[in-house]
LUMDRENLUM-987009 format. One line per field, with one value per atom (N, C-alpha, C, O): x, y, z; atom name; residue in one letter; residue number from 1. Coordinates in nm, 2 decimals. Layout:
<sites>
xx c(X_...)
yy c(Y_...)
zz c(Z_...)
at c(CA_...)
aa c(a_...)
i c(NUM_...)
</sites>
This chain:
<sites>
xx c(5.14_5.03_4.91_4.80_4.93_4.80_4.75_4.63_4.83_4.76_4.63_4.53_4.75_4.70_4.54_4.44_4.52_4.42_4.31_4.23_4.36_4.25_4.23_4.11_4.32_4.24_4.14_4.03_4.12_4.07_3.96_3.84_4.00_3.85_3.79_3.66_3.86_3.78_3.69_3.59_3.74_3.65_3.57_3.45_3.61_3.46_3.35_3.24_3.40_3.24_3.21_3.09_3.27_3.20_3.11_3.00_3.17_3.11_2.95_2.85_2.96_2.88_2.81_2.72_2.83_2.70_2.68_2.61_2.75_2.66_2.60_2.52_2.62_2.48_2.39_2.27_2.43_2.26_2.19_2.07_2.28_2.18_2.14_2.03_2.19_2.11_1.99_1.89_2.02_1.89_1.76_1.64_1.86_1.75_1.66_1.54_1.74_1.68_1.51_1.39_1.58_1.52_1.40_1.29_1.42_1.33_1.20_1.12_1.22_1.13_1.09_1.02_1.12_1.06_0.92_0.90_0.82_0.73_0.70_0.73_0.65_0.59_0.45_0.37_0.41_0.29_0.25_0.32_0.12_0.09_0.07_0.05_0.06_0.04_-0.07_-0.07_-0.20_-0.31_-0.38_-0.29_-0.49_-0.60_-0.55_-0.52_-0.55_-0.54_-0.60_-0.61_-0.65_-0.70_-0.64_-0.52_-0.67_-0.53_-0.65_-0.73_-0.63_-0.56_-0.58_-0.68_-0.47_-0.48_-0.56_-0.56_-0.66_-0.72_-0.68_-0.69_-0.63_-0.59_-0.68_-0.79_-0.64_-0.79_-0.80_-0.71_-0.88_-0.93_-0.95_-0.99_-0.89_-0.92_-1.06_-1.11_-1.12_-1.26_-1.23_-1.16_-1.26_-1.28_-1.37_-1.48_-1.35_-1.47_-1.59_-1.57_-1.67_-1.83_-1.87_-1.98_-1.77_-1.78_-1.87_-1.83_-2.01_-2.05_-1.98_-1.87_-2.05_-2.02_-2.03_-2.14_-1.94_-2.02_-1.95_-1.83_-2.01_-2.00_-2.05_-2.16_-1.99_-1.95_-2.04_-2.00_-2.13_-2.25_-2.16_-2.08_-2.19_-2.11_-2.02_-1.96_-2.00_-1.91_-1.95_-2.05_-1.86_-1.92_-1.77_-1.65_-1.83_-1.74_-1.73_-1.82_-1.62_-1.57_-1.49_-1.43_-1.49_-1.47_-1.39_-1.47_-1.25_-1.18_-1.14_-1.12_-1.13_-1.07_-0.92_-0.87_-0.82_-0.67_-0.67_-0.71_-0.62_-0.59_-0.46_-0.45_-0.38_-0.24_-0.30_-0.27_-0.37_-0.39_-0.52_-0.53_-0.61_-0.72_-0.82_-0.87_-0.83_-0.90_-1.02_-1.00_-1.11_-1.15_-1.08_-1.05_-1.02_-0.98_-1.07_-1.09_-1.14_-1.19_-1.19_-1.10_-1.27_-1.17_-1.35_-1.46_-1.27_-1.44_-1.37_-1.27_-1.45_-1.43_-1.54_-1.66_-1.40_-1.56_-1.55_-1.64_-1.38_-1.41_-1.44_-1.42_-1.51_-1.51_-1.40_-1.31_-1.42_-1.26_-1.37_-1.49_-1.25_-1.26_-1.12_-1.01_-1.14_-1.05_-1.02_-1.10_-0.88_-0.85_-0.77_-0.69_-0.86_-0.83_-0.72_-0.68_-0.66_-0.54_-0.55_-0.57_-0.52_-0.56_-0.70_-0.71_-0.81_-0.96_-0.99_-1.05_-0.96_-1.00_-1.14_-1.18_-1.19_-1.33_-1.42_-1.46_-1.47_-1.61_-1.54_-1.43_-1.67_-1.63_-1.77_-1.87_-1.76_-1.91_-1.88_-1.77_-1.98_-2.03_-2.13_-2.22_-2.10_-2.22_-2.21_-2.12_-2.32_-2.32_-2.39_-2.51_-2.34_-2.38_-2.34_-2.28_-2.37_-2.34_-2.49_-2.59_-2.50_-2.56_-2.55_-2.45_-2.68_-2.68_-2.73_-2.73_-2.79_-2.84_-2.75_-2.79_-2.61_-2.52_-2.54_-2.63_-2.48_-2.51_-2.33_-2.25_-2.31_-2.17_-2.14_-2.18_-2.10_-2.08_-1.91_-1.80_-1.95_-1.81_-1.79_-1.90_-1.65_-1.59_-1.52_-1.47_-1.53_-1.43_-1.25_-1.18_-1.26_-1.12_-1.08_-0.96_-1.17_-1.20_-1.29_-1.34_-1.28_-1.37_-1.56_-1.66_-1.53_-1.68_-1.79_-1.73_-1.91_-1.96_-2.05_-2.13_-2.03_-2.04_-2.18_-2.29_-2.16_-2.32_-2.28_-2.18_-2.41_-2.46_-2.53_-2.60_-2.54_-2.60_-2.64_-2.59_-2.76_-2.72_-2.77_-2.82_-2.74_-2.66_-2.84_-2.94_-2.83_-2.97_-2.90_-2.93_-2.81_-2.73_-2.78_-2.85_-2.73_-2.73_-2.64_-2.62_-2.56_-2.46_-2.46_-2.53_-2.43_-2.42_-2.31_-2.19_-2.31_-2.20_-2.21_-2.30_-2.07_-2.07_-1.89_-1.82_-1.86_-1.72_-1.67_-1.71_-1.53_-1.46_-1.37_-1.35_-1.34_-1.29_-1.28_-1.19_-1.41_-1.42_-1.44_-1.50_-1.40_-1.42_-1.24_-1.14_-1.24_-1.08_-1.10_-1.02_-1.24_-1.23_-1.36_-1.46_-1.36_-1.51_-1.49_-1.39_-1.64_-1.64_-1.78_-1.87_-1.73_-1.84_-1.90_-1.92_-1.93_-2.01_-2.07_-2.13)
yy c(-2.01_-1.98_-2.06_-2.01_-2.18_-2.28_-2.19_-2.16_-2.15_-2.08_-2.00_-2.01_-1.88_-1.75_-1.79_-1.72_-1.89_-1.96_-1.95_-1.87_-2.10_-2.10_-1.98_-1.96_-1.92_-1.78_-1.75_-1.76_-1.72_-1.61_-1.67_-1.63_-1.79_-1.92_-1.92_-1.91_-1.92_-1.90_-1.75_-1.76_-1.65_-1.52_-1.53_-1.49_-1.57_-1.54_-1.65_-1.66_-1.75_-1.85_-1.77_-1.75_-1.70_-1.65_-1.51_-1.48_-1.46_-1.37_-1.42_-1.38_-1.52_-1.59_-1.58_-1.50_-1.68_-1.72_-1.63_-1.66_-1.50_-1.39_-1.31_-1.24_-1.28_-1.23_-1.32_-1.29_-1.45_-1.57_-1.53_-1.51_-1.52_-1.58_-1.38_-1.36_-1.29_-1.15_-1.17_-1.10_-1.23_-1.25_-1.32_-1.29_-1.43_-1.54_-1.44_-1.42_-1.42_-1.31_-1.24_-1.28_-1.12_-0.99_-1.09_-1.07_-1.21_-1.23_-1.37_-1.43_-1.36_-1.43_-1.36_-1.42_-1.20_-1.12_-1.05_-1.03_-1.04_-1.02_-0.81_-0.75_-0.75_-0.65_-0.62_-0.67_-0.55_-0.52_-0.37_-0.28_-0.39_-0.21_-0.12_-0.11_-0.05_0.12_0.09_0.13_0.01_0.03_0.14_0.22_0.19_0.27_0.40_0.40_0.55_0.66_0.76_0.74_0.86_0.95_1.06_1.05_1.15_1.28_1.35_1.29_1.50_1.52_1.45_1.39_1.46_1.36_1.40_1.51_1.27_1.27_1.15_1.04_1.19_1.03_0.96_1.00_0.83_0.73_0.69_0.72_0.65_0.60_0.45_0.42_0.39_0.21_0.19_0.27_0.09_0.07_-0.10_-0.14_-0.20_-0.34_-0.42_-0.37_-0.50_-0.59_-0.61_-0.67_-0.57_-0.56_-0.48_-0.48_-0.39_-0.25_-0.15_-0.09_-0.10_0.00_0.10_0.15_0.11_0.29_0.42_0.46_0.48_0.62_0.70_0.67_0.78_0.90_1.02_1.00_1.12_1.23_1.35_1.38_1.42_1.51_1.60_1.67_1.59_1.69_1.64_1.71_1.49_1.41_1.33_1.27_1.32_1.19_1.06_1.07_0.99_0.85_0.76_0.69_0.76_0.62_0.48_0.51_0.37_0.29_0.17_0.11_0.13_0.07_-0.05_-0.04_-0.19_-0.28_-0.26_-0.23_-0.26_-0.27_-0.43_-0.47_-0.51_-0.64_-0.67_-0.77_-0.56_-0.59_-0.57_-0.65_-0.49_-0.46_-0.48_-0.46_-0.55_-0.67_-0.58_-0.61_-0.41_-0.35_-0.28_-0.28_-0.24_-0.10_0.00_0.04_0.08_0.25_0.33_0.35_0.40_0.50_0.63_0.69_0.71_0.84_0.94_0.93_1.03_1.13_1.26_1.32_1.27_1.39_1.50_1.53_1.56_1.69_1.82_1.91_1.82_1.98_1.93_1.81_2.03_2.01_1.99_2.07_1.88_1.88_1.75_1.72_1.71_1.60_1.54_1.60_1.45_1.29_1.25_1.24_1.20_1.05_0.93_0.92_0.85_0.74_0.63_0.60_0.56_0.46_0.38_0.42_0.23_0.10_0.08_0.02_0.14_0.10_-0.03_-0.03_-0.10_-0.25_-0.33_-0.31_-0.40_-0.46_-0.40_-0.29_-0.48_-0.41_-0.33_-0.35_-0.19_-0.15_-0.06_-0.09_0.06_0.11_0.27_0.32_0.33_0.47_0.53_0.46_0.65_0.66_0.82_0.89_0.83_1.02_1.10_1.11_1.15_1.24_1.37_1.43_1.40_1.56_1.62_1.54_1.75_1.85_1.96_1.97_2.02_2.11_2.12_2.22_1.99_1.92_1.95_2.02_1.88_1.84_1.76_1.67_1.74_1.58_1.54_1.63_1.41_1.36_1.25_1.15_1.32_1.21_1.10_1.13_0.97_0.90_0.89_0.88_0.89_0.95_0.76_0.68_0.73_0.60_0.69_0.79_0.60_0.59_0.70_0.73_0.74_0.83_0.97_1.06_0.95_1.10_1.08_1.14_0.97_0.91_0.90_0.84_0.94_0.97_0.78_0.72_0.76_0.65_0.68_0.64_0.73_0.72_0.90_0.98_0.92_1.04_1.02_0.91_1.10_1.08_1.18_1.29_1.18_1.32_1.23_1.12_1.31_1.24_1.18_1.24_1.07_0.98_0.89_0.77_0.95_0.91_0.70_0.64_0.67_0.55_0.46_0.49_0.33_0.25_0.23_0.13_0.25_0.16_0.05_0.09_-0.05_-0.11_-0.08_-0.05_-0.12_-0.08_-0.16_-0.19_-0.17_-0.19_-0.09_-0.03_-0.10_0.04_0.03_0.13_-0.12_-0.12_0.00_0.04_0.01_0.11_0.26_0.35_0.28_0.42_0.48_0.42_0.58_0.65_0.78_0.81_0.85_0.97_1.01_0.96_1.12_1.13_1.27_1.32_1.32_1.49_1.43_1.37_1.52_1.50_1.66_1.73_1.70_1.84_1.93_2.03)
zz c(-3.53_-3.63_-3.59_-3.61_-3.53_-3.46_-3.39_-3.40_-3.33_-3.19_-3.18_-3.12_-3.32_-3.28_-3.38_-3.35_-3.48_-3.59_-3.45_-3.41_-3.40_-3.28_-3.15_-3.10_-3.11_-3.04_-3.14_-3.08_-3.26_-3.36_-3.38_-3.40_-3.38_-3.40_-3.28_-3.28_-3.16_-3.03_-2.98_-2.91_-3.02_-3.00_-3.13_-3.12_-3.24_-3.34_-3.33_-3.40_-3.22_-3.20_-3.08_-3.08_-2.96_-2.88_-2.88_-2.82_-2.96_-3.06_-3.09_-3.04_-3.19_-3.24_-3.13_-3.13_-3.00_-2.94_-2.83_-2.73_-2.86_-2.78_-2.84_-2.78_-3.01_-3.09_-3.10_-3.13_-3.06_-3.11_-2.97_-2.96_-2.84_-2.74_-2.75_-2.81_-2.72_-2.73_-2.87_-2.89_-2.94_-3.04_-3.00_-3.00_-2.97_-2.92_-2.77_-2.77_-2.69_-2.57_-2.63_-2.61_-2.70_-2.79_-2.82_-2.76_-2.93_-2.96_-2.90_-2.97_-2.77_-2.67_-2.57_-2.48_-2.58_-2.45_-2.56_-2.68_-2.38_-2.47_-2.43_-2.32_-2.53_-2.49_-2.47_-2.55_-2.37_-2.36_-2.45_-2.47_-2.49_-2.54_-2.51_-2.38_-2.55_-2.45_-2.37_-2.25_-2.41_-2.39_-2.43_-2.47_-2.44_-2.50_-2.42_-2.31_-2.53_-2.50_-2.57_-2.70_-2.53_-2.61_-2.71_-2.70_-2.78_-2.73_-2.83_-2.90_-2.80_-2.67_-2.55_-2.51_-2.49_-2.35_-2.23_-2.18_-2.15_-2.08_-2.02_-2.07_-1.87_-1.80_-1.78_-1.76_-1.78_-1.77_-1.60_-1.53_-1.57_-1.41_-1.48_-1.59_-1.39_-1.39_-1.35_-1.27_-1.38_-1.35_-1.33_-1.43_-1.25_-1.21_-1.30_-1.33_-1.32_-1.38_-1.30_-1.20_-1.32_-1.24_-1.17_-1.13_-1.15_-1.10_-1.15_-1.25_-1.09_-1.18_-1.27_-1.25_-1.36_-1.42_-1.32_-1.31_-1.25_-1.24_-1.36_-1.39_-1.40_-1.55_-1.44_-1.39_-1.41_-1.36_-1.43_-1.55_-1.40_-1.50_-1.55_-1.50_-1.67_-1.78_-1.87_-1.95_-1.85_-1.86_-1.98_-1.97_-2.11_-2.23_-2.16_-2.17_-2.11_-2.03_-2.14_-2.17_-2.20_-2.30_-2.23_-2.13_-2.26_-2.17_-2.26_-2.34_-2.27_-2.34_-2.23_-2.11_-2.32_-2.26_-2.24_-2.35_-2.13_-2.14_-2.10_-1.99_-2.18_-2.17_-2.05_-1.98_-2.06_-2.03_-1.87_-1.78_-1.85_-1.76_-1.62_-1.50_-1.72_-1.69_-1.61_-1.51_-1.70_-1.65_-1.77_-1.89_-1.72_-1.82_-1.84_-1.73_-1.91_-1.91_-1.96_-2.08_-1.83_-1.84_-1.88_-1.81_-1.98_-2.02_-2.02_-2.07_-1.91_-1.89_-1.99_-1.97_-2.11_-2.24_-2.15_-2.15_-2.09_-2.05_-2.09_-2.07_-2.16_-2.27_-2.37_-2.40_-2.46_-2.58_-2.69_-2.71_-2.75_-2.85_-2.96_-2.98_-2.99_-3.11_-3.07_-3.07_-3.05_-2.93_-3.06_-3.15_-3.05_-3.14_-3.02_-2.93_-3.09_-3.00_-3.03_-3.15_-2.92_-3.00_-2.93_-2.82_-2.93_-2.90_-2.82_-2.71_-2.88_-2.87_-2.94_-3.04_-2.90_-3.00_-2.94_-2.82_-3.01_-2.97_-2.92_-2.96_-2.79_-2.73_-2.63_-2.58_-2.60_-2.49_-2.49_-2.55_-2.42_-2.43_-2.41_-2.40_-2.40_-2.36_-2.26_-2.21_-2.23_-2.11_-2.19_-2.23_-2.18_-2.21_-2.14_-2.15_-2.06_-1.91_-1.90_-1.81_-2.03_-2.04_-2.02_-2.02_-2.01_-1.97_-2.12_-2.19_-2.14_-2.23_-2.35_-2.42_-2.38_-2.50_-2.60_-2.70_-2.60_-2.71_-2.78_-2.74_-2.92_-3.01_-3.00_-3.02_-2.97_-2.96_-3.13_-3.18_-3.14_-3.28_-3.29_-3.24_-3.37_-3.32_-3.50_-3.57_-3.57_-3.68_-3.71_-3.62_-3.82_-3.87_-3.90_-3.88_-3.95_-4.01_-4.13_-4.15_-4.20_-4.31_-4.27_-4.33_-4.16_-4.05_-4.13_-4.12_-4.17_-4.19_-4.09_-4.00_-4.04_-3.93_-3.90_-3.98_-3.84_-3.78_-3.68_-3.72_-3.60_-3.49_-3.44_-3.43_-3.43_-3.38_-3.27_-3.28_-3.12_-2.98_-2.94_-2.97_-2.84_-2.77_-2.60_-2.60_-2.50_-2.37_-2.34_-2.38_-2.28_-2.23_-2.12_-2.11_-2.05_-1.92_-1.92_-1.83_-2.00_-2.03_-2.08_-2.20_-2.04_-2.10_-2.22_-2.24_-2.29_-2.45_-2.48_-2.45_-2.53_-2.55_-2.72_-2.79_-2.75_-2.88_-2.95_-2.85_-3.02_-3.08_-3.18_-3.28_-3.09_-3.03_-3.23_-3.30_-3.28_-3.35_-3.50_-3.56_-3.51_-3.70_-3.60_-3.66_-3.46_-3.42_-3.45_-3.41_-3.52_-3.47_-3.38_-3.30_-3.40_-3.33_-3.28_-3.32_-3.16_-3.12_-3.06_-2.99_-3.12_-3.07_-3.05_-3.11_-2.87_-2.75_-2.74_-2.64_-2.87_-2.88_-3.00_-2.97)
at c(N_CA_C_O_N_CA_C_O_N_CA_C_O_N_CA_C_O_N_CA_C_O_N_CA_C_O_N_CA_C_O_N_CA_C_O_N_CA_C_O_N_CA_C_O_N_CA_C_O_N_CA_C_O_N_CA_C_O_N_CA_C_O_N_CA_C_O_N_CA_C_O_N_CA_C_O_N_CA_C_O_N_CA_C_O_N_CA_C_O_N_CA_C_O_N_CA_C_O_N_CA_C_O_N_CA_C_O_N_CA_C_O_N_CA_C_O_N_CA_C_O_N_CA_C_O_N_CA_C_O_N_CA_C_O_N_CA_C_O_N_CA_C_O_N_CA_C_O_N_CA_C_O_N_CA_C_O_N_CA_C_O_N_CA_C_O_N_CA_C_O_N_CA_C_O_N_CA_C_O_N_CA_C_O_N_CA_C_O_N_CA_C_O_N_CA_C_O_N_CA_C_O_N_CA_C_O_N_CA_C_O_N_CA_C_O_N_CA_C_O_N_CA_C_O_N_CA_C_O_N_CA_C_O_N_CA_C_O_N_CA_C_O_N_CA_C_O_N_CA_C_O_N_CA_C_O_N_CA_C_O_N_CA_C_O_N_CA_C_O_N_CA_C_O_N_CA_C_O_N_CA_C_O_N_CA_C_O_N_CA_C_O_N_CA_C_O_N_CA_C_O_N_CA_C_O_N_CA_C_O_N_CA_C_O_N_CA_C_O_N_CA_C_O_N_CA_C_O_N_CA_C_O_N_CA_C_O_N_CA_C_O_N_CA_C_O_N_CA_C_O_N_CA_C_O_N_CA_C_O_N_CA_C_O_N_CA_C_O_N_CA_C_O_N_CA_C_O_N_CA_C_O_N_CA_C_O_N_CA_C_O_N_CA_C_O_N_CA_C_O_N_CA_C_O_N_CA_C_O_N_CA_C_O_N_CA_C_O_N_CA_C_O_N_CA_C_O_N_CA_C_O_N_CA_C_O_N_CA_C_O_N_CA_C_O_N_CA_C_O_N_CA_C_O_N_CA_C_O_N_CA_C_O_N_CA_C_O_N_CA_C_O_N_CA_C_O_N_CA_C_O_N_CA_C_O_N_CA_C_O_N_CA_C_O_N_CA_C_O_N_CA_C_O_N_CA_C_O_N_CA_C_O_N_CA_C_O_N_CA_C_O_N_CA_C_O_N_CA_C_O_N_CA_C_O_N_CA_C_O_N_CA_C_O_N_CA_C_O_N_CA_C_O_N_CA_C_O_N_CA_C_O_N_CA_C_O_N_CA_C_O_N_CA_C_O_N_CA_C_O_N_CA_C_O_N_CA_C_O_N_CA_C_O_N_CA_C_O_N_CA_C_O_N_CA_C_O_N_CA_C_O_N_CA_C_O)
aa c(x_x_x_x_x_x_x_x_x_x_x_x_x_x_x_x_x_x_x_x_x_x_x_x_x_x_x_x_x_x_x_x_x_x_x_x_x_x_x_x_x_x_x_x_x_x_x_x_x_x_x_x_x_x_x_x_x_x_x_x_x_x_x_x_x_x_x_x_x_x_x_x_x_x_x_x_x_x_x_x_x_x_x_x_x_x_x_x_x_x_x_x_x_x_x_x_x_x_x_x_x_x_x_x_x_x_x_x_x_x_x_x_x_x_x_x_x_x_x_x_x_x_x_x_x_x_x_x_x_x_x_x_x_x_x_x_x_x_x_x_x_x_x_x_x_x_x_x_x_x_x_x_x_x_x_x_x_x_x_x_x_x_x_x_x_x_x_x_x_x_x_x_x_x_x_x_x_x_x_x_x_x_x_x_x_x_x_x_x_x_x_x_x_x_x_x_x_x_x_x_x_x_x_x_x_x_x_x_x_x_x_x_x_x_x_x_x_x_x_x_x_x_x_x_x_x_x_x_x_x_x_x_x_x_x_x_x_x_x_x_x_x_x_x_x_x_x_x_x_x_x_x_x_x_x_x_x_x_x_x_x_x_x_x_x_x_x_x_x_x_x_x_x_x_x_x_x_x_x_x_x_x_x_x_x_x_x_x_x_x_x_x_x_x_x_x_x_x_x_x_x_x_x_x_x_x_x_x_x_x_x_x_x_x_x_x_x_x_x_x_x_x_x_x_x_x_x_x_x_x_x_x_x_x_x_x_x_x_x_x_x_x_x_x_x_x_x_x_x_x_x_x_x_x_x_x_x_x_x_x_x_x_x_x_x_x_x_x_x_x_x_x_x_x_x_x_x_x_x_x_x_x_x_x_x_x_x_x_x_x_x_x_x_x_x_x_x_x_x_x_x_x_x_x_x_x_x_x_x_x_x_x_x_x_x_x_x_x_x_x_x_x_x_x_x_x_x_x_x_x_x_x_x_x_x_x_x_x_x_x_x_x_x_x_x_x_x_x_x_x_x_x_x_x_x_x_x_x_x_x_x_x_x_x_x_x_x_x_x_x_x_x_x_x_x_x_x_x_x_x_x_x_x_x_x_x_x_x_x_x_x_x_x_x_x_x_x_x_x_x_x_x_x_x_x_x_x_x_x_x_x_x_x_x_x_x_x_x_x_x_x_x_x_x_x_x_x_x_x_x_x_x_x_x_x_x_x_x_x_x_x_x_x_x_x_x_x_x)
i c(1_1_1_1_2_2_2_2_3_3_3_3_4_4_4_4_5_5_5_5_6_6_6_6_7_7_7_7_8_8_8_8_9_9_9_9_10_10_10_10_11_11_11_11_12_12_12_12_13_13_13_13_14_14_14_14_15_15_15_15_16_16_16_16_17_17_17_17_18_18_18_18_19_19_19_19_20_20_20_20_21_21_21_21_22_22_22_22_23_23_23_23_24_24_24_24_25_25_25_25_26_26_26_26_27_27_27_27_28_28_28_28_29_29_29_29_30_30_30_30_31_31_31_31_32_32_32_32_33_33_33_33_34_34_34_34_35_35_35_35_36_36_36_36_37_37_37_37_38_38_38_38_39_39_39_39_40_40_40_40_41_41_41_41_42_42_42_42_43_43_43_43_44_44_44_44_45_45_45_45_46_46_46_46_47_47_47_47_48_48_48_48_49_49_49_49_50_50_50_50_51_51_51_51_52_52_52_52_53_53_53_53_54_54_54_54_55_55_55_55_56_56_56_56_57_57_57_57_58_58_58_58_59_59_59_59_60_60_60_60_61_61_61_61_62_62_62_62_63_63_63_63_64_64_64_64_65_65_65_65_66_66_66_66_67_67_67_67_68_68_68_68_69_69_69_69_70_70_70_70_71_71_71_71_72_72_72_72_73_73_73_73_74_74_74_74_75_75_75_75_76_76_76_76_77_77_77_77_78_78_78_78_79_79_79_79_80_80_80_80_81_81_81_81_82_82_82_82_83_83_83_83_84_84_84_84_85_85_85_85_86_86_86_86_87_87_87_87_88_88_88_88_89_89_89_89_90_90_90_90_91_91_91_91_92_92_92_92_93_93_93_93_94_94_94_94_95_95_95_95_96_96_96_96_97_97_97_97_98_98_98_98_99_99_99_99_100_100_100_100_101_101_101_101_102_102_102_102_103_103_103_103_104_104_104_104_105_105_105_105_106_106_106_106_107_107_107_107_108_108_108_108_109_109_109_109_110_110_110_110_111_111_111_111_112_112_112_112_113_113_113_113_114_114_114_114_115_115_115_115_116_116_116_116_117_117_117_117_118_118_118_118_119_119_119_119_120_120_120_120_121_121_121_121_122_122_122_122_123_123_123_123_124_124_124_124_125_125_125_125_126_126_126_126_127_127_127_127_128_128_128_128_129_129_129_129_130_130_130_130_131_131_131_131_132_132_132_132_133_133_133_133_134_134_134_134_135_135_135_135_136_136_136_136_137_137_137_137)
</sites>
């Protein structure tokens, strides 16, 4: 009866300290974020820290910090749509190098119209934060 007490006692502490340490594990790994994306989807080009802009003619160029990735993510909007954006946080900027005399408008959180543009092939810095969406037409 000792025995079989302590086998039973011996698998329910090992037990024990292989849910603590897969806990303990789980809860010291870190995750990174998606980083910044559009959708509909437009793959982004990495851009360097100090690296000029080029914006491509025709092109509304949005430009998101990826932290994880210690890059810009660049996203050239060159059909027409209305973009929603996801992990745009803080600063980052715009270039509007479209062709055709479009107005680009950027939308809050409530499709509330935040800034209206039309292209002057020029950087803007701006925070990406109260933006959720942008129609480059």
């Amino acid at each position: 009866m000792r025995l079989k007490r302590s086998l039973l006692a011996l698998a329910g502490t090992a037990a024990l300290a292989l849910t603590t340490l897969g806990t303990g594990t789980a809860a010291h790994a870190t995750t990174a974020s998606p980083g910044p994306s559009v959708s509909p989807y437009v793959k982004p080009r990495a851009l360097g820290v100090g690296v000029p802009i080029a914006c491509p003619t025709g092109s509304l160029c949005v430009g998101a910090w990826d932290a994880d990735a210690s890059v810009w993510k660049v996203f050239d909007l060159d059909a027409c749509n209305r973009y929603y954006l996801s992990y745009f946080n803080d600063s980052g900027w715009y270039f509007d190098n479209q062709t055709g005399g479009v107005t680009s408008t950027f939308y809050g959180r409530n499709s509330n119209v935040l800034r209206t543009f039309t292209p002057d092939s020029t950087r803007h810095d701006l925070d990406w934060t109260p933006v959720w969406s942008i129609r480059n037409c």
